[in-house]
C-alpha positions in Angstrom: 160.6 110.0 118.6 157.3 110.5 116.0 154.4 110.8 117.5 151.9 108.1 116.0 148.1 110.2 115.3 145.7 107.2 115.1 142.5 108.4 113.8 139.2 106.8 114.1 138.4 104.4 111.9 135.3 105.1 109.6 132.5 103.0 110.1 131.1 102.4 107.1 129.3 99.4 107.8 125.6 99.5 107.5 124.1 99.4 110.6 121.2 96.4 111.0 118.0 97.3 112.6 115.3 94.8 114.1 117.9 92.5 114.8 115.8 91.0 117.1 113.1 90.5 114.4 115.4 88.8 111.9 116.3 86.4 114.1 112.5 85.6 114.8 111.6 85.7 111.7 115.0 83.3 110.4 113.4 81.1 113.3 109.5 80.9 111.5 111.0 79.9 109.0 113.2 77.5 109.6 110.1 75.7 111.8 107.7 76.0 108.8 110.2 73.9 106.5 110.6 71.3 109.8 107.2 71.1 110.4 106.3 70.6 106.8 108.8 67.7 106.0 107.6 66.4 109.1 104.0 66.1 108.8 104.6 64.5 105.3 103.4 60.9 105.9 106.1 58.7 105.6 105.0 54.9 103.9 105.0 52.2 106.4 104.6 48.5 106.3 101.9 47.2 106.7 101.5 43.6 108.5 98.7 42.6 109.6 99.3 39.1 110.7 100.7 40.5 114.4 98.2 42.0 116.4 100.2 44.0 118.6 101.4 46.1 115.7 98.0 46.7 115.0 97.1 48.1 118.6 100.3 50.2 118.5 99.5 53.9 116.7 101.6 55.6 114.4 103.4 58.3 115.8 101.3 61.7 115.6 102.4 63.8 112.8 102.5 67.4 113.4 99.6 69.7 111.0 100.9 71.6 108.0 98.0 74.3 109.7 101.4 75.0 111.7 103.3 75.2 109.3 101.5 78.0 107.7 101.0 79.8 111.5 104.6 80.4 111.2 104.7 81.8 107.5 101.9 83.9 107.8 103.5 85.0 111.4 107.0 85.5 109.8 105.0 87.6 106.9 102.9 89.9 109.3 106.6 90.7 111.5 107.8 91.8 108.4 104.8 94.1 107.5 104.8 95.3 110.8 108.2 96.3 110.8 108.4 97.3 106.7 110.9 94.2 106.6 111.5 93.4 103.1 111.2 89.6 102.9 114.5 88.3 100.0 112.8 87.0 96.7 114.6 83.5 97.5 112.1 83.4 100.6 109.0 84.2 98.9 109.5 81.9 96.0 109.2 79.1 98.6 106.0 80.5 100.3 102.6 80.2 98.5 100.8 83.6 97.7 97.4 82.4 98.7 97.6 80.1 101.0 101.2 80.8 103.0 102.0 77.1 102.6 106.0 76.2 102.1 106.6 74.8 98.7 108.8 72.3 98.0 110.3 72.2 94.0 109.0 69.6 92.3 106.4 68.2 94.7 103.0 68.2 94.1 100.6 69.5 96.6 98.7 67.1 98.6 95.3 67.8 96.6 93.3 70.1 99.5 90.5 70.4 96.6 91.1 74.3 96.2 94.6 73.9 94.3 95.6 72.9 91.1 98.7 72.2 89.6 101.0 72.8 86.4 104.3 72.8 84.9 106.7 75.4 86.2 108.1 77.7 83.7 105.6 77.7 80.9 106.3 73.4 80.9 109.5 72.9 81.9 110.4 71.6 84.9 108.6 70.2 88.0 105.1 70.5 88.8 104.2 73.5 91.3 101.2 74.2 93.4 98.9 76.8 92.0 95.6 78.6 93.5 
């Protein structure tokens, strides 16, 4: 009978650190882009020939403030922990003010932002500060 060496396998698989912190930081931002379709006000009709639709408020939306909490949380894990942050991800998240952009929406007007075409005018329109 042949005797059967088994050798250990090489484990060439690169090893993840911060586990931990990519799955918080997968969760920030996966609650930013919640929170900010959700605070998005939503149009409604209006009648105002029953008064008991008129008493009734519309349901709280949530602040896009929060929305940027958790990008500019998500952001400052990675610096703390020199994660690099994909390019995908950052092309979603505004430079100045940590806001999630959406392609081809147009920001909501805060008074400091601006807008123009992406890609030198082609395109949709994109936030700019």
């Amino acid at each position: 009978s042949a005797f059967l060496i088994m050798a250990k396998k090489k484990d060439n698989a690169p090893r993840i650190t911060n586990v931990d912190a990519y799955k918080r930081m997968n969760f920030l931002y996966q609650a930013a882009h919640l929170v900010h379709a959700s605070s998005t006000p939503t149009p409604t009709p209006s009648s105002s020939s029953s008064p008991s639709s008129s008493s009734a408020a519309p349901p709280p939306l949530l602040p896009a403030g929060l929305s940027r909490y958790y990008t500019t949380t998500m952001k400052a894990i990675s610096k703390k922990l020199v994660i690099r942050l994909s390019p995908e991800i950052k092309r979603t998240i505004c430079k100045g003010c940590s806001q999630v952009l959406v392609p081809c929406v147009v920001g909501a007007g805060d008074g400091d932002t601006t807008t123009r075409r992406a890609g030198g005018g082609v395109g949709g329109r994109v936030r700019v500060h």
